[in-house]
C-alpha positions as CSV (number, residue, x, y, z in Angstrom):
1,X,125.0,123.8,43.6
2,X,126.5,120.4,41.8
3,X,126.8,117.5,44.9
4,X,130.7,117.7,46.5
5,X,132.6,114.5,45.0
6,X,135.6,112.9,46.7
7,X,137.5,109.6,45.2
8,X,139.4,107.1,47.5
9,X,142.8,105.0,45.7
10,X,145.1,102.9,47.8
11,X,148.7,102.8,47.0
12,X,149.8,101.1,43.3
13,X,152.2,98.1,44.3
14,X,154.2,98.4,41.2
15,X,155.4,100.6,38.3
16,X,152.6,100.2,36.1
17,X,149.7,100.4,38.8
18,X,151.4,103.7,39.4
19,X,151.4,105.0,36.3
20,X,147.7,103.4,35.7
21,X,146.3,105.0,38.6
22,X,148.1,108.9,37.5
23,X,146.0,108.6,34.5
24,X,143.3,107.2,36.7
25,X,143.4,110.0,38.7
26,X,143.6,112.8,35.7
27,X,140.4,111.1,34.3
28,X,138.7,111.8,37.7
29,X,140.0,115.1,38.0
30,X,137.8,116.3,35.4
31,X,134.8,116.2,37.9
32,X,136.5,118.4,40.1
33,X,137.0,116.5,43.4
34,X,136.8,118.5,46.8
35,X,139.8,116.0,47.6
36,X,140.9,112.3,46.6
37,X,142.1,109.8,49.9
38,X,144.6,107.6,49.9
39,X,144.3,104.1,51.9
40,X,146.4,102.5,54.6
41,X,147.6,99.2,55.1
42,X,146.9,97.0,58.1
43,X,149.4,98.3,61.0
44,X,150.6,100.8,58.7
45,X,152.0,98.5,56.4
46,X,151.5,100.3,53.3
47,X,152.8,103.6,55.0
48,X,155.3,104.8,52.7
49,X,153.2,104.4,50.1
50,X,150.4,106.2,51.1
51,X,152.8,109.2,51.8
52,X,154.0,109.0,48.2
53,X,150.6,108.9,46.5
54,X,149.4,111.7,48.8
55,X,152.6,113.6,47.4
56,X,151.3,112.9,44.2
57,X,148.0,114.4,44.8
58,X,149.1,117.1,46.0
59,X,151.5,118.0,43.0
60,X,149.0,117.1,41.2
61,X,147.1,120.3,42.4
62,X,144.3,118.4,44.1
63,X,143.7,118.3,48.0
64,X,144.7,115.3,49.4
65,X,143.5,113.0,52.2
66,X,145.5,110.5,54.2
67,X,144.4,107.6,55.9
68,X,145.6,107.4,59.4
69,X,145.2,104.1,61.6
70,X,146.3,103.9,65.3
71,X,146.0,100.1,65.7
72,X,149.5,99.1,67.2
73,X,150.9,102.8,67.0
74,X,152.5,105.0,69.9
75,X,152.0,108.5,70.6
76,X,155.5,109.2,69.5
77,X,155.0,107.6,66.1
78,X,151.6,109.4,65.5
79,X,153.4,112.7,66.6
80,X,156.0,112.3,64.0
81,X,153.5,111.1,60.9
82,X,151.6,113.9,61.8
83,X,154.3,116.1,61.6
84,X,155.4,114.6,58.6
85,X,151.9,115.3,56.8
86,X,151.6,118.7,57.9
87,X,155.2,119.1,56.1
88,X,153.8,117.6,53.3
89,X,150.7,120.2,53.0
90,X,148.3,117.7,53.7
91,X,145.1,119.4,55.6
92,X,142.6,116.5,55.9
93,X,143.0,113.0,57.5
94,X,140.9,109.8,57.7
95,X,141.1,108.8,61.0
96,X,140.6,104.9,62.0
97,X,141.5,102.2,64.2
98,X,142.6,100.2,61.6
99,X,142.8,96.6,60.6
100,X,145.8,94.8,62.9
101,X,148.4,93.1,60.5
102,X,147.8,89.0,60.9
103,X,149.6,87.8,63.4
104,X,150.1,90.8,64.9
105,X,148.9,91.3,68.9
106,X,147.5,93.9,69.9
107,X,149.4,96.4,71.5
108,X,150.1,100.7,71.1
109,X,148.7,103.1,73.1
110,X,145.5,103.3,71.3
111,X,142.5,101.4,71.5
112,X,140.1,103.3,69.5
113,X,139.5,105.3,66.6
114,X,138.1,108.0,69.2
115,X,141.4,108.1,71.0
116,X,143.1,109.0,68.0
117,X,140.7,111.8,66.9
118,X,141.5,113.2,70.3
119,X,145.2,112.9,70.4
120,X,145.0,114.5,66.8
121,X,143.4,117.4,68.4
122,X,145.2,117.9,71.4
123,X,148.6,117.8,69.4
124,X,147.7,119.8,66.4
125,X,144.8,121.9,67.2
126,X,142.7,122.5,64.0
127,X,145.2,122.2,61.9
128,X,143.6,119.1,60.2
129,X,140.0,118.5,59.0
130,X,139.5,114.9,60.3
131,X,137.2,112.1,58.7
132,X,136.2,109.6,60.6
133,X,134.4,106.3,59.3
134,X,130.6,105.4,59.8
135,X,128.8,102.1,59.8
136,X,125.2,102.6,58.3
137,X,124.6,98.4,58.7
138,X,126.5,98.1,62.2
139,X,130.4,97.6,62.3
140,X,131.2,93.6,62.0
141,X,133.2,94.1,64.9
142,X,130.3,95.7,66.9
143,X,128.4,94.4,70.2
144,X,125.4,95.7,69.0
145,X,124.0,98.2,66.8
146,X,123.6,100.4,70.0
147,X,127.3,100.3,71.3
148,X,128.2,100.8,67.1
149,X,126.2,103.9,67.7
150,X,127.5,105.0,70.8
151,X,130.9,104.2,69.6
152,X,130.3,107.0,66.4
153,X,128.7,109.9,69.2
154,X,132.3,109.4,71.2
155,X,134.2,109.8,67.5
156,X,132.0,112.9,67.3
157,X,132.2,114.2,70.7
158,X,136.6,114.0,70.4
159,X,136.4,116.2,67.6
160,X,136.4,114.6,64.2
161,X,134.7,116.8,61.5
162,X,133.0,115.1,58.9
163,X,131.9,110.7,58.2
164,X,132.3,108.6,55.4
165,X,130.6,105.8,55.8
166,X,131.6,101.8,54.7
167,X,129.6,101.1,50.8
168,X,125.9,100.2,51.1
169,X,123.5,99.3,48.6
170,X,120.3,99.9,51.2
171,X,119.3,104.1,51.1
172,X,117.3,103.0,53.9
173,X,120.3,101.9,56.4
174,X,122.1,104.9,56.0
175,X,119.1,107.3,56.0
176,X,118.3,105.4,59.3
177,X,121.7,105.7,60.8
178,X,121.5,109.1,59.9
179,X,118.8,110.0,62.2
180,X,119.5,108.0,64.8
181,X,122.9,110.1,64.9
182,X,120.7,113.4,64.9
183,X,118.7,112.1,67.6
184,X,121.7,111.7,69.9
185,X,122.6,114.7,69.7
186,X,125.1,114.2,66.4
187,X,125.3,117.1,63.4
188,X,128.6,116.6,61.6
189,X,128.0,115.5,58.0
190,X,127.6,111.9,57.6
191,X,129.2,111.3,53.4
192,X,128.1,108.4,52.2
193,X,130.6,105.7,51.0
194,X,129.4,105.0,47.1
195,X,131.3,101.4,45.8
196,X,130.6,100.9,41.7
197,X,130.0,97.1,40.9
198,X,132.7,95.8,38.3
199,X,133.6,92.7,39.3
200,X,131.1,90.0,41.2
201,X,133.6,87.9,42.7
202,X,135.6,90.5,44.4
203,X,132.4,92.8,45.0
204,X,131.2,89.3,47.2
205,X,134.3,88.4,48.8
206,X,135.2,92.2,49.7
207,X,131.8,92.7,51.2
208,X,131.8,89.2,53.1
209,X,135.0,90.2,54.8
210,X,133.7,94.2,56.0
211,X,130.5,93.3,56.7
212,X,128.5,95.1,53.6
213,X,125.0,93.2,53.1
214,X,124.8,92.7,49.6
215,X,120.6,92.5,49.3
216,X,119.3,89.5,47.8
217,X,118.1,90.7,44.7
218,X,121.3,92.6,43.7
219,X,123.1,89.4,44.4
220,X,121.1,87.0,42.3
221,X,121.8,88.9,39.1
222,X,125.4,89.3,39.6
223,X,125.3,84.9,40.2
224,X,123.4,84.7,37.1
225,X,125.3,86.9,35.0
226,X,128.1,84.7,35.7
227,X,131.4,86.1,33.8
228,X,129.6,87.7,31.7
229,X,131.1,91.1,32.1
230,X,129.6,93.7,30.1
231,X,126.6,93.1,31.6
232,X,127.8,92.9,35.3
233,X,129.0,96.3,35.0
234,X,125.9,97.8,32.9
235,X,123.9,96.4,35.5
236,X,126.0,97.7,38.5
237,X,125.5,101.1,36.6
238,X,122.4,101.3,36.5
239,X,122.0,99.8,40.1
240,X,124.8,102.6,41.7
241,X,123.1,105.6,39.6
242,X,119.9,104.9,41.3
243,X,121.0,105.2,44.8
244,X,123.1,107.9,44.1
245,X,120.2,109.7,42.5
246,X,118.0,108.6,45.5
247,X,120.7,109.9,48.1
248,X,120.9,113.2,46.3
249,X,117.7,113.5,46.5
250,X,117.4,113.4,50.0
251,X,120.0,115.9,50.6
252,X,123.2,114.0,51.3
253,X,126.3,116.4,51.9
254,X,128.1,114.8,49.3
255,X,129.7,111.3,47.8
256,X,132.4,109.7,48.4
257,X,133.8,106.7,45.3
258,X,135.6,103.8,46.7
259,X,137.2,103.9,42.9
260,X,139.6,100.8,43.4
261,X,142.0,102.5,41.1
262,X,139.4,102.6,38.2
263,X,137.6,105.4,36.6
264,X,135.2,103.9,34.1
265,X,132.4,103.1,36.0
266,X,132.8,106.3,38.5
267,X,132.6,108.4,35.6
268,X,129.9,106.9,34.1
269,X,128.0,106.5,37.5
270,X,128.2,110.5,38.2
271,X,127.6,111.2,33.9
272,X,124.3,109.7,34.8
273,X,123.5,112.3,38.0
């Protein structure tokens, strides 16, 4: 049985990212997704657009995945985007804390992603497979790797259904996390995140800011490749087939491409598999 796929996008800003990302997304259709997500902007601040990609998706033929962050929200708003999805056909959510807006205080009536999985459930019953995030090298955010832990087991515990987890390039950290989550008690599928290398610079300053170690030997070549870009994104090939092909090989429940609205490498990456 071929490995379940699923592709994240994040809403095109203008008219031609738009129309980019619908051929984009027709390119990636071709390896028959189980369902593409669609990201959400600090506080919500992408919202609309989210919806409308999700829309898309879903006219599109393909099942569709929203992002859902609580950070700053109210029960009454969550009750009405929920209801708006579930008028849209959606049928699977990403649930999160989410990123708070800068400048922005905290506030809402939810502190955690875990408080959201449950409101989700109380409200709508099963009528939503949820997604919840996983942190193979520890959440930035996190006290400890322990409390990071403990923090997944309540997401769990409230009902969420399945993980994807933030982009490693380490096997070994998310095999680890793995167990450690079995070990407490923890089943639900953990997917691991899968982020193709394209770009150096934005690989570095994207991982820098979520907290993605980036080991030492993967970093060096990208430095000395300098701009050279044919032969950063040969090499991140090579170097994202790899750990695909070892986390296939030791039975993940599927992968999940952070695709940053690009389908070359994906493609190419899952050609390889």
């Amino acid at each position: 049985m071929a490995l379940p796929l699923s592709f994240e996008f994040f809403p095109p800003k203008t008219p031609e990212g738009a129309l980019k990302l619908r051929a984009v997304r027709q390119q990636l259709y071709t390896l028959q997704p189980e369902f593409c997500s669609v990201t959400y902007g600090a506080g919500g601040s992408t919202q609309q657009g989210t919806f409308d990609t999700v829309a898309e998706i879903l006219a599109e033929g393909v099942p569709a995945a929203s992002h859902f962050s609580c950070i700053g929200a109210t029960k009454h708003s969550v009750r009405a985007q929920l209801a708006t999805l579930k008028a849209m056909g959606v049928q699977r959510l990403v649930a999160l804390r989410g990123d708070l807006p800068s400048g922005y205080g905290a506030g809402g009536e939810f502190q955690y992603a875990s408080d959201l999985v449950t409101f989700i459930r109380a409200e709508t019953g099963h009528d939503f497979v949820i997604e919840v995030a996983a942190y193979p090298e520890t959440h930035p955010q996190a006290k400890s790797p322990e409390a990071d832990l403990q923090a997944f087991v309540a997401k769990a515990r409230a009902g969420a259904d399945s993980a994807i987890t933030q982009y490693f390039y380490n096997a070994d950290a998310y095999l680890r996390f793995v167990d450690e989550l079995r070990r407490r008690g923890v089943e639900l599928p953990v997917v691991p995140g899968i982020m193709p290398i394209t770009s150096s610079a934005q690989l570095l300053r994207f991982s820098d800011a979520c907290g993605t170690e980036i080991p030492r030997w993967i970093r060096l070549r990208l430095l000395a490749y300098g701009d050279d870009s044919a032969c950063i994104k040969a090499f991140g090939v090579d170097v994202v087939s790899a750990l695909c092909a070892r986390l296939r090989a030791a039975g993940v429940p599927g992968l999940h491409f952070y695709t940053m609205n690009q389908s070359a490498a994906t493609l190419e990456i899952i050609n390889r598999l």
